[in-house]
ZAVO-121062 format. One record per residue: x, y, z of N, C-alpha, C in turn; chain. Coordinates in Angstrom, 1 decimal, m for minus. Each point is the difference from the previous one (the first is absolute). Layout:
! ZAVO-121062
REC/X/Y/Z/X/Y/Z/X/Y/Z/A
...
END
This chain:
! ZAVO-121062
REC/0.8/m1.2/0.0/m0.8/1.2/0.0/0.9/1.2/0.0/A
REC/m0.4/1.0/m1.1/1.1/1.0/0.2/m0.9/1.3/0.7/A
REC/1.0/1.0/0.3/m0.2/1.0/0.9/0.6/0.8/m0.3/A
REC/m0.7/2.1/m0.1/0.9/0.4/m0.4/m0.6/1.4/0.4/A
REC/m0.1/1.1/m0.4/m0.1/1.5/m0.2/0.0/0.5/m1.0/A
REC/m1.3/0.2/0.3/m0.4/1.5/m1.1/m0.8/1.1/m0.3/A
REC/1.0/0.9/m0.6/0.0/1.2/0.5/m0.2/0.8/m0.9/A
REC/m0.8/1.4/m0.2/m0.7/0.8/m1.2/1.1/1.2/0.0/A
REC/0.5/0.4/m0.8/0.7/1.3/m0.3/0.0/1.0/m1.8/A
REC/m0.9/1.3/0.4/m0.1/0.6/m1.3/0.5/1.7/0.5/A
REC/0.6/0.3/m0.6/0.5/1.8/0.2/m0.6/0.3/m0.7/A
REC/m0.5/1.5/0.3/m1.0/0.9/m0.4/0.8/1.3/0.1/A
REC/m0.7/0.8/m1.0/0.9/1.3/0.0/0.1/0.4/1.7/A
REC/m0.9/0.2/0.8/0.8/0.4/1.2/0.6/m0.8/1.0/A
REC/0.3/m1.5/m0.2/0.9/m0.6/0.9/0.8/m1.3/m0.7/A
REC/0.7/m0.1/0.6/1.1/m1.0/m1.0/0.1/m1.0/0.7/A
REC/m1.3/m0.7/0.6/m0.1/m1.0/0.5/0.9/m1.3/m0.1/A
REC/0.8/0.4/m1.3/1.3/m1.2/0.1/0.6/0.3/1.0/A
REC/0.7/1.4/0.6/0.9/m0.3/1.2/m0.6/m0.6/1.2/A
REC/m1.6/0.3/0.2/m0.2/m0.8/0.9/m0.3/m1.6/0.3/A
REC/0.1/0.0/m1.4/0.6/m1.6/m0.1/1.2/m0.7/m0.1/A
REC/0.4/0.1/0.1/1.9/m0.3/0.0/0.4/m0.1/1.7/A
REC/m0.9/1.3/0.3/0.0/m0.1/2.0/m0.5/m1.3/0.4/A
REC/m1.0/m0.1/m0.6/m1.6/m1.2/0.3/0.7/m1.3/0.2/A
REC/0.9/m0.1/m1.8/0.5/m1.3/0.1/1.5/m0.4/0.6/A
REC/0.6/1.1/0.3/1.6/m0.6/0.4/m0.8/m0.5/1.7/A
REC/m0.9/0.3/0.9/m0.2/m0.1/1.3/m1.2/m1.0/m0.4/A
REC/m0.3/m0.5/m1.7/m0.4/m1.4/0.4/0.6/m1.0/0.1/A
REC/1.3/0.6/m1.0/1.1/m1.4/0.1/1.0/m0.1/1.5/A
REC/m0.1/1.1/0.3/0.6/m0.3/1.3/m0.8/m1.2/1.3/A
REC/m1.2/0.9/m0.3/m0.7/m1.0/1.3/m1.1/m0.8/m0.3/A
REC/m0.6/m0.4/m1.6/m0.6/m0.9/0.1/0.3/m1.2/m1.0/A
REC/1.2/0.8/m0.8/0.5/m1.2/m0.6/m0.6/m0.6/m0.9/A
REC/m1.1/0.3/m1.3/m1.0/m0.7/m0.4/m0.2/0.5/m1.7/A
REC/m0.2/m0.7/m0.4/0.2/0.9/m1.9/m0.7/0.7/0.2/A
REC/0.2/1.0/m0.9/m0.8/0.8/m0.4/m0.3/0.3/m1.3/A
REC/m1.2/0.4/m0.2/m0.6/0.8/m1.7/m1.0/0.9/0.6/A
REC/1.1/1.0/m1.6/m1.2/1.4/0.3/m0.7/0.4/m1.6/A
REC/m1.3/0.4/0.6/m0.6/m0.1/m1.0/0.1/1.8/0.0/A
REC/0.5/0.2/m1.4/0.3/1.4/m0.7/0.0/0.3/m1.5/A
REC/0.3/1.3/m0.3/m0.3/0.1/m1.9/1.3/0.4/0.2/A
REC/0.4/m0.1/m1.6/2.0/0.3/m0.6/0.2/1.7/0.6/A
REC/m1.1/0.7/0.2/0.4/1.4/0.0/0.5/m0.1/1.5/A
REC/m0.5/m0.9/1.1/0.7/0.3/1.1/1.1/m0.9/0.2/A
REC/0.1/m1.4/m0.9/0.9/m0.8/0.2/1.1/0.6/m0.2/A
REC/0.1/0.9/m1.0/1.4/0.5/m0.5/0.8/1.0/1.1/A
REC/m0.7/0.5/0.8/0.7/0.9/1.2/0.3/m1.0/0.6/A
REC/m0.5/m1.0/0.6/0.2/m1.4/1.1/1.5/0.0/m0.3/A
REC/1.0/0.0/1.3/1.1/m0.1/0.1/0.2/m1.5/m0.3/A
REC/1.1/m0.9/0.2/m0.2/m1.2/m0.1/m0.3/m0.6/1.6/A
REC/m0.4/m1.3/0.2/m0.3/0.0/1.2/0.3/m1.8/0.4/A
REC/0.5/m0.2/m1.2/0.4/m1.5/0.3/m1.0/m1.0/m0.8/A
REC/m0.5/m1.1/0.5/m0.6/m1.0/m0.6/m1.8/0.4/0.4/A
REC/m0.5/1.0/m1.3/m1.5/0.3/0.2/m0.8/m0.6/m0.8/A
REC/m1.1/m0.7/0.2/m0.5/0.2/m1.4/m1.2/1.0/m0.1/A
REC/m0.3/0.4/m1.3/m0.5/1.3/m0.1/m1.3/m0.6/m1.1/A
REC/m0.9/0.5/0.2/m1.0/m0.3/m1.0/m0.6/1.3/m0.5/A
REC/m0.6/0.4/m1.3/m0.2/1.1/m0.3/m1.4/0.3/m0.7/A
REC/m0.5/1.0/0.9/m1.7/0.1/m0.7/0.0/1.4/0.0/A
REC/m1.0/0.8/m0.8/m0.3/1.7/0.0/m1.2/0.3/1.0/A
REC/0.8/0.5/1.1/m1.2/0.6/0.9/m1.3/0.3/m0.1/A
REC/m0.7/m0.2/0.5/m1.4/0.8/m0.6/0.3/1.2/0.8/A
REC/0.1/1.2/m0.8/m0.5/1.1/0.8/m1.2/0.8/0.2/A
REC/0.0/1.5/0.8/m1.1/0.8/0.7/m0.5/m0.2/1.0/A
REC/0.7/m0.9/0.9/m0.2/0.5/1.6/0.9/1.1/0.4/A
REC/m0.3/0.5/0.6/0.5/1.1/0.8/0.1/0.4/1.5/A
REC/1.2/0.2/1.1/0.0/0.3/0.8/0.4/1.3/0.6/A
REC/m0.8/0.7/0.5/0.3/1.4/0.1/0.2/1.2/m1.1/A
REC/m0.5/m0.7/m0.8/0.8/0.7/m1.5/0.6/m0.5/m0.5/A
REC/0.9/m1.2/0.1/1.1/m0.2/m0.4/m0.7/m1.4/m1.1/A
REC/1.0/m0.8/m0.6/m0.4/m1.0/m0.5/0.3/m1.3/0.7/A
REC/m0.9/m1.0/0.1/0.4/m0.8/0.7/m0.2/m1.7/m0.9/A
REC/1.0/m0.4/m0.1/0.0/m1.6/m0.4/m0.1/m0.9/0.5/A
REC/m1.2/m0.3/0.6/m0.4/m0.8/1.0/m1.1/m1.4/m0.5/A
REC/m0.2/0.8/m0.7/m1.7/m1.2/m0.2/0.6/m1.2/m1.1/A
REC/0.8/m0.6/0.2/0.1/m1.6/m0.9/0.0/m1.0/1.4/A
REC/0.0/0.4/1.3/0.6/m1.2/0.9/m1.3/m1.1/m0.2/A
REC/m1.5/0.0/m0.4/m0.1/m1.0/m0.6/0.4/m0.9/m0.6/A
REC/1.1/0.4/m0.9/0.4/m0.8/m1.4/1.4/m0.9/1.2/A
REC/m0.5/m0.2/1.2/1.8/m0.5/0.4/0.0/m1.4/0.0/A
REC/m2.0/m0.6/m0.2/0.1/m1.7/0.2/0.5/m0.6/m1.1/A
REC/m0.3/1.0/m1.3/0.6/m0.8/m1.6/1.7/0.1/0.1/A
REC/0.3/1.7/0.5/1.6/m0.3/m0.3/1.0/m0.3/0.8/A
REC/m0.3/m0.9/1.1/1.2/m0.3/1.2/m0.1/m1.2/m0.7/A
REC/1.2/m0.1/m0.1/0.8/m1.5/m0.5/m0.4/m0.8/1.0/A
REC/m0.1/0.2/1.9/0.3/m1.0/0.7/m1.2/m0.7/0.5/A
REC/m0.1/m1.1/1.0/m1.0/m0.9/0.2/m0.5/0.8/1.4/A
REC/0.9/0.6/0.8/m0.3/1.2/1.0/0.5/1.3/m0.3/A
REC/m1.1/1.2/0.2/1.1/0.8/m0.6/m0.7/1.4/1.3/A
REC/1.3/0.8/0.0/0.0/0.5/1.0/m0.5/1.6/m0.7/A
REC/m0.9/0.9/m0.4/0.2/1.0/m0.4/0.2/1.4/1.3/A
REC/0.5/0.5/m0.7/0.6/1.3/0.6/m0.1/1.7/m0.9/A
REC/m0.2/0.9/0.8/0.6/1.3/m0.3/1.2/0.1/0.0/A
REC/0.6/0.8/m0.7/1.6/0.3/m0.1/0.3/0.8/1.4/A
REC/m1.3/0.8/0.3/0.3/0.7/0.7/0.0/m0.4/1.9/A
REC/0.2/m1.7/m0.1/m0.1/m0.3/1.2/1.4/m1.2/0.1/A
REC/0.3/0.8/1.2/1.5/m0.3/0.1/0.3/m1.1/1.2/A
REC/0.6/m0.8/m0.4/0.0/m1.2/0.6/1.4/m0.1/0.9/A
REC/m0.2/0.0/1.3/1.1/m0.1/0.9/0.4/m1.3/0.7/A
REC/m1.0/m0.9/m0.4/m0.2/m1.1/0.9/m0.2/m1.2/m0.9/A
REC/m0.2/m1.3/0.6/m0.1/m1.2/m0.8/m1.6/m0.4/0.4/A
REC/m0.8/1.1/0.2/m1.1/m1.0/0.6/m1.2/0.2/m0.9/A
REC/0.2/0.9/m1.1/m1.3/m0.6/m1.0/1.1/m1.4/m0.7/A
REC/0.9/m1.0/m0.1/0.3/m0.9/m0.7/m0.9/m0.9/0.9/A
REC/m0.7/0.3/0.8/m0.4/m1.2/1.0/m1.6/m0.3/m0.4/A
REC/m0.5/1.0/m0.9/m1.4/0.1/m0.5/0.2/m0.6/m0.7/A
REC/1.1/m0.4/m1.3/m0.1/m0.5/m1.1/m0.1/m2.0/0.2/A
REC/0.4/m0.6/1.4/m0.4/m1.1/0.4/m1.8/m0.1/0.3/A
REC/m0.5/0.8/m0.7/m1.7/0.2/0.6/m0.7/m1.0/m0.7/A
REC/m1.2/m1.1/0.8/m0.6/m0.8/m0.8/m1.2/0.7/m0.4/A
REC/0.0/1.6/0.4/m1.3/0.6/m0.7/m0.1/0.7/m1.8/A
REC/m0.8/m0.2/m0.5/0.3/0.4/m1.2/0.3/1.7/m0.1/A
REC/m0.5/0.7/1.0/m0.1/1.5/m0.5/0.0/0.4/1.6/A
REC/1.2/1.1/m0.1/0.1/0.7/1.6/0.2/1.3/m0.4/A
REC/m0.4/1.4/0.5/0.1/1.0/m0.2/m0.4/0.7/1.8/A
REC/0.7/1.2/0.0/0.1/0.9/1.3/m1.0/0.1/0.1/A
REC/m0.7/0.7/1.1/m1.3/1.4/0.4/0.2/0.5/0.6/A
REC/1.5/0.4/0.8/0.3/1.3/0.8/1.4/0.2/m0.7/A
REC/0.2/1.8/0.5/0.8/0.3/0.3/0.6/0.9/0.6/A
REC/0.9/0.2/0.7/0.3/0.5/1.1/0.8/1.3/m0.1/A
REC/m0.5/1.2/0.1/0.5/1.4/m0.1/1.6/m0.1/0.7/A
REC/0.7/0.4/m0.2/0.9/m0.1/1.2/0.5/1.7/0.5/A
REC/m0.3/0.8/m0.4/m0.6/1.3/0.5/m1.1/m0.3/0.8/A
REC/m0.6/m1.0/0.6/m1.3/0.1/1.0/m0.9/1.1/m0.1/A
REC/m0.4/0.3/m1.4/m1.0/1.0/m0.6/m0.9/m1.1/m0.4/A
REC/m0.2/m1.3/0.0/m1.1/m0.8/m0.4/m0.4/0.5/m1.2/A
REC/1.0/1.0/m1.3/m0.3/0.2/m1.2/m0.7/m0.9/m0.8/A
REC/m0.5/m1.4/0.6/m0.4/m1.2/m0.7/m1.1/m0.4/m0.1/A
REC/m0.2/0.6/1.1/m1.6/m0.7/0.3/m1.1/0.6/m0.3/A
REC/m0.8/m0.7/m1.2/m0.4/0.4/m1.3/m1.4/m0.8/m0.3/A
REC/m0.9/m0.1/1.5/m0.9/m0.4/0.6/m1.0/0.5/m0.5/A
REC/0.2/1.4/0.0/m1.3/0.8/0.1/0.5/0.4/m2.0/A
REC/0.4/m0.4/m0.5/0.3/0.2/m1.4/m0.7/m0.5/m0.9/A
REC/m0.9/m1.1/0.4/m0.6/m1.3/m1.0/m0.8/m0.9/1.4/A
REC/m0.7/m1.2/m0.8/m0.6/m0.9/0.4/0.7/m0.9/0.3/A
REC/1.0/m0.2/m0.9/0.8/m1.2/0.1/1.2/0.3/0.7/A
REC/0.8/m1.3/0.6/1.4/0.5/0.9/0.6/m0.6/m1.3/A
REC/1.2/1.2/m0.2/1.0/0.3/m0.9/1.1/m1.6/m0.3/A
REC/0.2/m0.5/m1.0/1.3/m1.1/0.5/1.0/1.4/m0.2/A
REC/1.9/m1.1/0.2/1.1/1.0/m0.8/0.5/m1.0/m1.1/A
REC/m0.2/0.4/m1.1/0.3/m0.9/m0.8/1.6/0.4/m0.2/A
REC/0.6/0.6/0.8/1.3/0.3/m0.3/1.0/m1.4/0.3/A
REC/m0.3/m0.7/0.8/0.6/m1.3/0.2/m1.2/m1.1/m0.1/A
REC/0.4/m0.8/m0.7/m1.5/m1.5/0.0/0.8/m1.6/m0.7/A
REC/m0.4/m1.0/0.7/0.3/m0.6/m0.5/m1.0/m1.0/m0.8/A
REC/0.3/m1.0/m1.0/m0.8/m0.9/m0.7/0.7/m1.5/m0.4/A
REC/m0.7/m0.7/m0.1/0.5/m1.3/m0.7/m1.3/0.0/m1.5/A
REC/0.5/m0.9/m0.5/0.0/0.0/m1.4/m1.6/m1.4/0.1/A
REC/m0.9/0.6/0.4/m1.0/m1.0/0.1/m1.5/0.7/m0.4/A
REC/m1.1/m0.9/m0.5/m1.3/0.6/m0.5/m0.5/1.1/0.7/A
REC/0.5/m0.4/1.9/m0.7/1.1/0.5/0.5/1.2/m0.3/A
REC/1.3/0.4/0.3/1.0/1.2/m0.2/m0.5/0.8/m1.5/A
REC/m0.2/m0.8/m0.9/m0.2/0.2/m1.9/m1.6/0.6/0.5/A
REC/m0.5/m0.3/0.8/m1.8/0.3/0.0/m0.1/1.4/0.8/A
REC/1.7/0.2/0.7/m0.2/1.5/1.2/0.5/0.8/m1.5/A
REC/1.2/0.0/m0.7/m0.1/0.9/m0.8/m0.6/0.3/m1.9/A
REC/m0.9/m1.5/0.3/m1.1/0.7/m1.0/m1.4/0.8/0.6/A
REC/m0.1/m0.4/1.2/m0.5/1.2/0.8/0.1/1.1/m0.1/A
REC/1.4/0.6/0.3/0.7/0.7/m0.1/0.0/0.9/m1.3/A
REC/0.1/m0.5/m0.8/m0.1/0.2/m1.6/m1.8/0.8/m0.3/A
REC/m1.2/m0.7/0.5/m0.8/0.3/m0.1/m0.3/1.2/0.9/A
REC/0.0/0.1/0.9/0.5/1.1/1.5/0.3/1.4/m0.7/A
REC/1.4/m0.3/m0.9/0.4/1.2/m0.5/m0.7/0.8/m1.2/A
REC/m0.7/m1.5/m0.8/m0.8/0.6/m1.0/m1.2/0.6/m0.3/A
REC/m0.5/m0.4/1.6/m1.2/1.0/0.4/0.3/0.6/1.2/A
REC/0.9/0.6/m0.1/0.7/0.6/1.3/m1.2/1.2/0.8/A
REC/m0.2/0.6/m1.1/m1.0/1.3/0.1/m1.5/0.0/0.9/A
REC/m0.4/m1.7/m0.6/m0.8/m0.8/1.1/0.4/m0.1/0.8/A
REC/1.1/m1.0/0.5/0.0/m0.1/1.3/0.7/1.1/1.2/A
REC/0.5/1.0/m0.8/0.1/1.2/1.0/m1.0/0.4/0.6/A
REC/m1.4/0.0/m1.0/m1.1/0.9/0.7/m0.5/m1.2/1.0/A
REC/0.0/m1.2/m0.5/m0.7/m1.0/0.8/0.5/m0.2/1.7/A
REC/1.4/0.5/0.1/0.5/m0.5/1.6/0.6/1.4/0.1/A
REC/m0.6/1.3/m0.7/0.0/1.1/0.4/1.5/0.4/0.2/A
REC/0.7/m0.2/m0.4/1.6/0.4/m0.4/0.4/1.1/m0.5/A
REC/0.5/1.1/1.0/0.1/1.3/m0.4/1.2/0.4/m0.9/A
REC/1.1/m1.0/m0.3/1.1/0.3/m0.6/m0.4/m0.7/m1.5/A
REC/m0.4/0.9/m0.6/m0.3/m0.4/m1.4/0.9/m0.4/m1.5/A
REC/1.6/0.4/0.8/0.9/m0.8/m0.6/m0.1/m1.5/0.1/A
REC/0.3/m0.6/m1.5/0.4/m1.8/0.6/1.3/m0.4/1.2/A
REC/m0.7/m0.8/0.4/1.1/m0.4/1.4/0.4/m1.4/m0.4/A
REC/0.9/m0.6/m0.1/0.0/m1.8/0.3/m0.9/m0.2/1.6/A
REC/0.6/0.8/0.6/m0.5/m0.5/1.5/m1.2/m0.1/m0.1/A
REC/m1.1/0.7/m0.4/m1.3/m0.1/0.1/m0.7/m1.4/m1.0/A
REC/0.7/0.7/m0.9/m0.2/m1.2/m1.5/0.0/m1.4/0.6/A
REC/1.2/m0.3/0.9/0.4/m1.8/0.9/m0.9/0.2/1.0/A
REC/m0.5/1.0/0.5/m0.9/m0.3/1.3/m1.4/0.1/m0.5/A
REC/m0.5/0.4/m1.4/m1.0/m0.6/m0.1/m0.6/m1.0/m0.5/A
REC/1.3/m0.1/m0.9/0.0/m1.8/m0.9/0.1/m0.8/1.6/A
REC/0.8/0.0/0.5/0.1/m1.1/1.0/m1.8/0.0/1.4/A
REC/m0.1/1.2/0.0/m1.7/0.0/0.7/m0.6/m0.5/m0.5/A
REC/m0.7/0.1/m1.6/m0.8/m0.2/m0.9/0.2/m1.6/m0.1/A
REC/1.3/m0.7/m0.2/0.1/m1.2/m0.6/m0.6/m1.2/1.4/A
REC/0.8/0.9/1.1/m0.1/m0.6/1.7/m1.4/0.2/0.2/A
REC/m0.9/0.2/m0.5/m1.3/0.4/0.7/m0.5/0.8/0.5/A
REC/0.9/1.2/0.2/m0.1/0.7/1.1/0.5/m0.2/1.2/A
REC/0.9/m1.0/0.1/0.2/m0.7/1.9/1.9/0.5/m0.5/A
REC/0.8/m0.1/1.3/1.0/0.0/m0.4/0.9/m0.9/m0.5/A
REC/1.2/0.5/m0.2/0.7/m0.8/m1.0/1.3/m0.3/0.4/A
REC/0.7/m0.8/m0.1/1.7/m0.3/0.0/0.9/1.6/0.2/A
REC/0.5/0.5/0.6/1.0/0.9/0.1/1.6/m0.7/0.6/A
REC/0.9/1.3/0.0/1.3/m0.6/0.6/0.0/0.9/1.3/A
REC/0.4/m1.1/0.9/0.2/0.5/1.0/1.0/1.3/0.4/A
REC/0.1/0.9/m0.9/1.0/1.1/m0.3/m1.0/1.5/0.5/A
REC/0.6/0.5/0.5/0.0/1.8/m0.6/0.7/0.6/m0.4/A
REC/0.2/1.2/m1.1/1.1/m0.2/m0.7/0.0/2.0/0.5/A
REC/1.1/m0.7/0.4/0.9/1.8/0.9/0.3/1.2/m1.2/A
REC/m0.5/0.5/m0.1/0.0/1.2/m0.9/0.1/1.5/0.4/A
REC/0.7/0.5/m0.8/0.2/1.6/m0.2/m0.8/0.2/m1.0/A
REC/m0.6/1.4/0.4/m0.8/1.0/m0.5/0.4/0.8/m0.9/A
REC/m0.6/0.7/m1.5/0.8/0.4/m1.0/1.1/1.3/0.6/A
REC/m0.8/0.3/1.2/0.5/1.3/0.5/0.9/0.3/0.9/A
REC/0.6/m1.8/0.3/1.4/m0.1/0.7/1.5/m0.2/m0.9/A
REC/1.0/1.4/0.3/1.0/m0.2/m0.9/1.1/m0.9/0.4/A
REC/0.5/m0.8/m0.9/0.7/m0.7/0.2/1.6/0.4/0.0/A
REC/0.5/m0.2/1.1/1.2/1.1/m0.1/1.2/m1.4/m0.1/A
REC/0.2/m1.2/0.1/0.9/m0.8/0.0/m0.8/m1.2/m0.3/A
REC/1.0/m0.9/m0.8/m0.5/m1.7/m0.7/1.1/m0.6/0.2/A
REC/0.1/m1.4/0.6/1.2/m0.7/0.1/m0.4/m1.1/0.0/A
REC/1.0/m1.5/0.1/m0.6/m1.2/0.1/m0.6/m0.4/1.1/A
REC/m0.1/0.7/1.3/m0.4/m0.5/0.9/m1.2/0.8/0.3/A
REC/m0.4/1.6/m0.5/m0.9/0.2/0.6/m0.4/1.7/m1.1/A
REC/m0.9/0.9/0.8/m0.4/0.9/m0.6/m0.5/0.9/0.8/A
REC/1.0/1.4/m0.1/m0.4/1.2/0.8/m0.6/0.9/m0.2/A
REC/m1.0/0.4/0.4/m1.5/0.9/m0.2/m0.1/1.1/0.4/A
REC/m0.5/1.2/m0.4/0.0/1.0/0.4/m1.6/0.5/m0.1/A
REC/m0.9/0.3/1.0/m1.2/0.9/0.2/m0.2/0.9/0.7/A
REC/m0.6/1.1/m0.3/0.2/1.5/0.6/1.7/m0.2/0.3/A
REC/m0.1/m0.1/1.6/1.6/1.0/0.6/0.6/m1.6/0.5/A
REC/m0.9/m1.5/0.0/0.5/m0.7/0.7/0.7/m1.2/m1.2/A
REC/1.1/m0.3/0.1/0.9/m1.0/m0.8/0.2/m0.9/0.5/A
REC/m0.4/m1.4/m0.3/m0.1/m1.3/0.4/0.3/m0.8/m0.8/A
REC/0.5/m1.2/0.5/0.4/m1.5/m0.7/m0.1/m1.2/0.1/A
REC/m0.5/m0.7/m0.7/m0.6/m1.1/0.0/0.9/m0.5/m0.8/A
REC/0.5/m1.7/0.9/0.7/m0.8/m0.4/m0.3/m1.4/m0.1/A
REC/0.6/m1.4/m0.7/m0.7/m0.9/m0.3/m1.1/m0.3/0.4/A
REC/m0.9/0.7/m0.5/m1.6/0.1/m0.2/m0.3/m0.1/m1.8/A
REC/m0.5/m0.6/m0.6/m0.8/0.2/m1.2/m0.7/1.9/0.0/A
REC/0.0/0.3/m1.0/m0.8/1.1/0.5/m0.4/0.6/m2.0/A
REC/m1.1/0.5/0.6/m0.7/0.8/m1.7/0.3/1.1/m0.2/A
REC/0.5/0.9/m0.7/0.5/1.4/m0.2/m0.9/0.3/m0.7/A
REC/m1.1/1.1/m0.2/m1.0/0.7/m0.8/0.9/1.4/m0.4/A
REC/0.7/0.4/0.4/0.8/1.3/m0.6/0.5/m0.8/m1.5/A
REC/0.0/0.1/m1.2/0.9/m0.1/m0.9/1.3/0.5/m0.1/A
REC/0.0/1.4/0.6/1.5/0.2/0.3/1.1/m0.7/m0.2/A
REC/m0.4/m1.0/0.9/1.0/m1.0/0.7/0.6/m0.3/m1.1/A
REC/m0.5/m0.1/m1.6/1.0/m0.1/m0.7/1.6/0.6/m0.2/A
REC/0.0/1.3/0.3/1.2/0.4/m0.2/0.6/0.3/1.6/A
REC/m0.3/m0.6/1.0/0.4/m0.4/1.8/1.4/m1.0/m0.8/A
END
């Protein structure tokens, strides 16, 4: 049975989301040791430094999401049950940085499909809790795992449908962010398919910074933060960076 990681990366005129991948993956090969493929187009492959033994698969984004204004390449994590080569496959953000060996311990999972439902401000501003936002509780599709089985293929043709009447089900579970989200998209394929009752998660919360914490230092062991006047660091912890910045940290 193989196992492996995979991971979405496309630059857009305002971020060069390749350097934040090159961060992503040298602190996968350090601590979780596991192949990787990333799924990207030639326009961002060609900035990609070299990075050792990747494999790379290549599709054209769908665009016109937007965050904040900006442009955002987000909406294929559907398409990740056709292109992961592996029989488990671990997907990820680039933008979550891996300090630790303890998501390789998900990928021993006899569940077909595991995905977050919290996560944890680490500013203790509860910027997350996103209760009163919608009907439904939010997944993070920023980390999830799958095996390669009918059920998993049934969450993201779900998924697929979810997105294509997206416009429905915003109004239906009253969802005030009228951008496409993955997170919403996986938490209502997985409600809808589940009955309504709950469903498989990972025992995880996944420790995150806010877009509005600057990142003043990156190293292999850890990552130093800056909000308002107070500078803090978090070390061998896994942790999500929402600043893009961090690209040129």
């Amino acid at each position: 049975m193989t196992k492996g990681i995979l991971l979405f990366c496309f630059d857009t005129k305002d971020f060069e989301y390749h350097k934040i991948l090159e961060k992503c993956v040298h602190l996968l090969k350090k601590n979780l040791k596991l192949e990787i493929t990333v799924v990207t187009n030639f326009e961002t492959f060609k900035k990609i430094k070299p990075l050792g033994f990747i494999n790379y698969k290549f599709i054209e984004p769908e665009a016109g999401n937007k965050k904040n204004g900006l442009d955002w390449k987000n909406v294929d994590r559907h398409m990740a049950y056709e292109l992961s080569p592996y029989d488990t496959t671990l997907v990820m953000d680039i933008d979550y940085f891996v300090y630790t060996d303890n998501l390789k311990q998900l990928l021993d999972t006899k569940y077909d499909f595991l995905i977050s439902k919290h996560a944890y401000d680490l500013t203790n501003r509860d910027v997350f809790d996103l209760r009163r936002s919608s009907m439904i509780d939010m997944v993070w599709a920023t980390v999830f795992v799958f095996r390669k089985t009918k059920k998993s293929k049934m969450i993201f043709d779900m998924v697929k449908y979810v997105k294509k009447y997206y416009g429905y089900f915003l109004d239906l579970y009253r969802i005030r962010d009228r951008r496409f989200r993955n997170d919403y998209a996986f938490a209502i394929a997985l409600e809808q398919l589940n009955g309504f009752i709950s469903y498989d998660t990972m025992p995880l919360t996944l420790s995150t910074l806010p877009p509005d914490c600057k990142i003043v230092k990156m190293s292999d062991t850890g990552i130093a933060w800056q909000y308002d006047s107070n500078l803090n660091y978090i070390e061998n912890q896994d942790v999500h960076v929402l600043n893009k910045e961090i690209a040129n940290v």
